[in-house]
N, C-alpha and C positions, 0 to 999 in steps of 0.2 A: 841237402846237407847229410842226409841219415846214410846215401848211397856214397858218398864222398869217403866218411865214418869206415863205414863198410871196406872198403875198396881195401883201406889204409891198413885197415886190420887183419887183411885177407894179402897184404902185400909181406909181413912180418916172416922172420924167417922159421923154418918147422923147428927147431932145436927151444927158440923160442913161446911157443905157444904154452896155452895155461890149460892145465888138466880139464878144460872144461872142454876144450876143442879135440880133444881124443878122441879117440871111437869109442863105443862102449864096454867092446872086450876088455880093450886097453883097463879103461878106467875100473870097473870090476876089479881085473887084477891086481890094479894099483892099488886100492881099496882092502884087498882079502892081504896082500902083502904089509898092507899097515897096520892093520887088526894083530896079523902076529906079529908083527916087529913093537908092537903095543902093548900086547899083551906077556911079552918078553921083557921089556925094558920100562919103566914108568920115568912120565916127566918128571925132572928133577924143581924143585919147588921153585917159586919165583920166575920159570923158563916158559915163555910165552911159544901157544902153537904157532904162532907166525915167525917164530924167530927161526932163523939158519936158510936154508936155501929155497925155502917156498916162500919165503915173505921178501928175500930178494926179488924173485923173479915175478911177483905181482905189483914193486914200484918200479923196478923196468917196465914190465907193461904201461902202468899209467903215463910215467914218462914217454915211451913211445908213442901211445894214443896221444898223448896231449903235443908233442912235436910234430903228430902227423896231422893234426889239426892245425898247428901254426902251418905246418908247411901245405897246408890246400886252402886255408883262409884266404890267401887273394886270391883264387881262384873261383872260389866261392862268390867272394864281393864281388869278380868281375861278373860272373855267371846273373847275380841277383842284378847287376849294374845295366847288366844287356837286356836282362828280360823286363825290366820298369822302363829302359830309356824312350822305344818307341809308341808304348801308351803315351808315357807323358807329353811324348817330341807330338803326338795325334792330338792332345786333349788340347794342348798349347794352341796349336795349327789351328783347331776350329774357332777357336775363343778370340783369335788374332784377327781369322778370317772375317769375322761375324762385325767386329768391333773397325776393322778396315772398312767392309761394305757399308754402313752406317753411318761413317764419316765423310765417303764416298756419298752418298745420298745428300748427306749433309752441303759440304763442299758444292755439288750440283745446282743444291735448291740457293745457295748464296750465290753462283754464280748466274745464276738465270733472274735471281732479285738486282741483284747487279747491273744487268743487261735492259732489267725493265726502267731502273733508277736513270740510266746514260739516255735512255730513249726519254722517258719523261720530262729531263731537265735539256735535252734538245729541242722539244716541243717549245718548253717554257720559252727558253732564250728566244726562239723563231716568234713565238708570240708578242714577248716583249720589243724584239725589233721593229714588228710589224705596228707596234703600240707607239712606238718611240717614233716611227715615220711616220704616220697620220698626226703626232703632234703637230711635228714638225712642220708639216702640210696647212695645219690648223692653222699654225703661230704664224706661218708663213703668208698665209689668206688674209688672218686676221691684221698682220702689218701693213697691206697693200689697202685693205677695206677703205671706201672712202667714209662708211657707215662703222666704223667700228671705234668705239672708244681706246684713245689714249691711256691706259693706268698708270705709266708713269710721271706723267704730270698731270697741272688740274687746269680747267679751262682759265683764263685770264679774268680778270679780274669783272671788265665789265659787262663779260658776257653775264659774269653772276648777278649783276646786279648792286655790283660795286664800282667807283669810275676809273678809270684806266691811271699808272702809277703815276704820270707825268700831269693830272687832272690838279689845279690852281684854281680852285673855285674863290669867284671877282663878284663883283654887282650888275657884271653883264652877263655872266654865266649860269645857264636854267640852275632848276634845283631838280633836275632828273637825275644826278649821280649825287647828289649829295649824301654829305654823310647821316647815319639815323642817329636822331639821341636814345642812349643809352639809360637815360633817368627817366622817359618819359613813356606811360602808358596811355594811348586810348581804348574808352568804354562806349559803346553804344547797344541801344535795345534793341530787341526783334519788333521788326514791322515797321520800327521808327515810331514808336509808342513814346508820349513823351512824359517824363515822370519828373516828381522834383525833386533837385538838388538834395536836398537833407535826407530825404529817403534814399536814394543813393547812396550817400555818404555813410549812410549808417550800415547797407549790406557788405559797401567797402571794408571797413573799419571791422568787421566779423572776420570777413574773411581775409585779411591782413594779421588779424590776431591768432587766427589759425594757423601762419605761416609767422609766429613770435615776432612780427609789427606792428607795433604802437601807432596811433593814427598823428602822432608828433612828426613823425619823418618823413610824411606824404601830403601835399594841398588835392584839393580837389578843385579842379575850374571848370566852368558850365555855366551856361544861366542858370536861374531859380527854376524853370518852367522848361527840359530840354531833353532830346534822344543820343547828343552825344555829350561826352564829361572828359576832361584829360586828365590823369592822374601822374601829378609830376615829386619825384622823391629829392630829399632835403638832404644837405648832409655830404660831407668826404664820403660815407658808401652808399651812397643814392645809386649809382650803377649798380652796382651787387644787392642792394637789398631790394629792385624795380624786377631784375631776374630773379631772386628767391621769390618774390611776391608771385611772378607771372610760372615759375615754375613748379609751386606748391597747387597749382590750378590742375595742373594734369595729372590725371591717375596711371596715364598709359595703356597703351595698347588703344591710341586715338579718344581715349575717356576723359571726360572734365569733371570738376567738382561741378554742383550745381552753382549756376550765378541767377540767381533770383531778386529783383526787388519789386516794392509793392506801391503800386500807385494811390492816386487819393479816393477810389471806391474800392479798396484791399485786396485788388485783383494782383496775383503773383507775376511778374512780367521778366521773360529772361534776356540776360545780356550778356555782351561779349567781350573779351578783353583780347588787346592787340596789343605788340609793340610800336612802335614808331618805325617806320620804311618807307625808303623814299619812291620816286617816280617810277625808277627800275625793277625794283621787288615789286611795283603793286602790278606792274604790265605782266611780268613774268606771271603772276599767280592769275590774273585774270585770265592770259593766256593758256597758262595748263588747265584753268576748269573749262573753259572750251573746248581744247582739244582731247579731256576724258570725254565732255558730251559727245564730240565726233567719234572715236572709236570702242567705247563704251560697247553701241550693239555688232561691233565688228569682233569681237571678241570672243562672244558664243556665252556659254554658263559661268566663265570666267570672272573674278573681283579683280579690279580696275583701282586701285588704291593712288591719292593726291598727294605729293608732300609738298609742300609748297614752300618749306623752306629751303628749298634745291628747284623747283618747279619742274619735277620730275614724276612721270607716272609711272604703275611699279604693277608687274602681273605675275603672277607665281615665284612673288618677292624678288623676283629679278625688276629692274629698271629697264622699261619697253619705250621709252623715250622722254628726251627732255626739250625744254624751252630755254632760247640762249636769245637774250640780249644783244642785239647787233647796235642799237642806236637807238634815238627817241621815236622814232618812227619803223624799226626796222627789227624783227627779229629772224630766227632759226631753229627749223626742231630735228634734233637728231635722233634715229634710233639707233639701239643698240643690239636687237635683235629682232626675228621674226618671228611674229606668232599666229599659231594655225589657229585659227577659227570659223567662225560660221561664214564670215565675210572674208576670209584667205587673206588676212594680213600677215 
């Protein structure tokens, strides 16, 4: 800017210049010529040394400085415009560059995450197809089995141990499908120990009360002197209060309450309570505890669990086979699976 200044003031015409720009002769002269023209004439009062033709000619100057500055100010601005432009067009560049690459980096790592996700869920799919045909192969097996359980329906009637729907039972017809009563419980003791009636009666009558039954809504019939006792319930809910009684007995998880009564030297003797079942249920249950003792050591270190209200034996809680009622003489046992054991069943 200062050399700009300069140029400006060096550009002025000679007629114009300020006593300052003379040479030094000059100026001297000018000087010694003032002195006497000074010392000749005194200023006249109120009359300023600036005033008349030198104070002209130094607001010309400032005005020509200061036009010659307007007139090189863009010149200026361009000159400052060009010398900043390509720092900053550099400092830009790098900053862009830097923040490009990194997203760049970025971009990459998304798209190779990407690549890993297409392949992973390719896997998947191929797995699950391959899952979905071995069902299928399963479901497929298991339709054909001639050993495989039906789940959508349930065996007929008198395979259970109930008699077939068209069954008319006459005075000629067994009592192997008959129907069970519903009101009536048998009691009998271990060993076939035989105890009396009233003692009986009275361990009943406990544990009826236990289960909120009054000994009004049940008889007890036995001899005086006997190992078994029938306990039949009274009453419009005699069915429902013979199942409350018999189901207050079980604790679960195959547990009973204690059934104890005492005979006539006070010795504790226990017993057992049953529903009432006919021909059918009692084959089937004798049935299944046979054939637990048959595969029992076929088994290996395995529990072989009975239910015998299904006549079904059960190994790692699954159902390993059942017993099905074909006729008074005639049954069936199905399994429903295989299980490895010591004996390769």
């Amino acid at each position: 800017m200062s050399f700009a200044l300069t140029s400006a003031f060096f550009e002025m015409p000679a007629v114009e210049r300020s006593q300052d720009s003379l040479p030094a002769v000059e100026r001297n002269n000018g000087s010694a010529e003032r002195r006497r023209e000074g010392s000749r004439t005194p200023p006249r009062g109120g009359e300023s040394l600036e005033s008349g033709a030198g104070g002209d000619k130094a607001v010309d100057i400032k005005q020509q400085v200061a036009d010659a500055f307007a007139s090189q100010l863009p010149t200026i601005t361009q000159q400052v415009t060009d010398a900043c432009t390509q720092p900053i067009k550099q400092i830009c560049a790098t900053a862009c560059e830097g923040t490009v690459q990194e997203l760049t980096g970025r971009m990459q790592k998304l798209e190779q995450g990407q690549a890993k996700l297409e392949i992973g869920q390719d896997k998947l799919a191929k797995q699950l197809e391959e899952l979905s045909e071995k069902v299928s192969t399963a479901m497929g097996l298991l339709t054909h089995s001639s050993s495989a359980p039906n789940l959508g329906s349930q065996a007929p009637q008198h395979l259970q141990g109930f008699p077939p729907g068209d069954f008319v039972p006459d005075v000629t017809t067994s009592n192997f499908y008959r129907k069970p009563d519903p009101t009536k419980l048998f009691l009998n003791t271990r060993d076939r120990v035989c105890v009396s009636r009233d003692n009986f009666f009275a361990a009943i009558v406990t544990l009826a009360g236990e289960a909120g039954i009054s000994e009004e809504h049940f008889d007890l019939q036995g001899d005086a002197l006997d190992n078994r006792f029938e306990m039949l319930f009274k009453g419009q809910s005699a069915a429902p209060r013979a199942l409350q009684f018999y189901q207050s007995l079980q604790l679960g998880r195959g547990k009973w309450k204690v059934q104890e009564v005492t005979d006539d030297l006070d010795d504790k003797i226990q017993f057992f309570v049953q529903p009432d079942k006919n021909g059918a249920q009692i084959r089937r249950e004798v049935l299944a505890k046979n054939l637990k003792d048959i595969l029992l050591p076929l088994v290996g270190t395995k529990q072989v669990f009975l239910r015998k209200s299904i006549g079904s034996l059960l190994v790692d809680r699954r159902v390993l086979a059942s017993i099905f009622i074909t006729g008074e003489h005639s049954a069936r046992i199905q399994f429903w699976f295989l299980c490895s054991g010591q004996g390769g069943i």
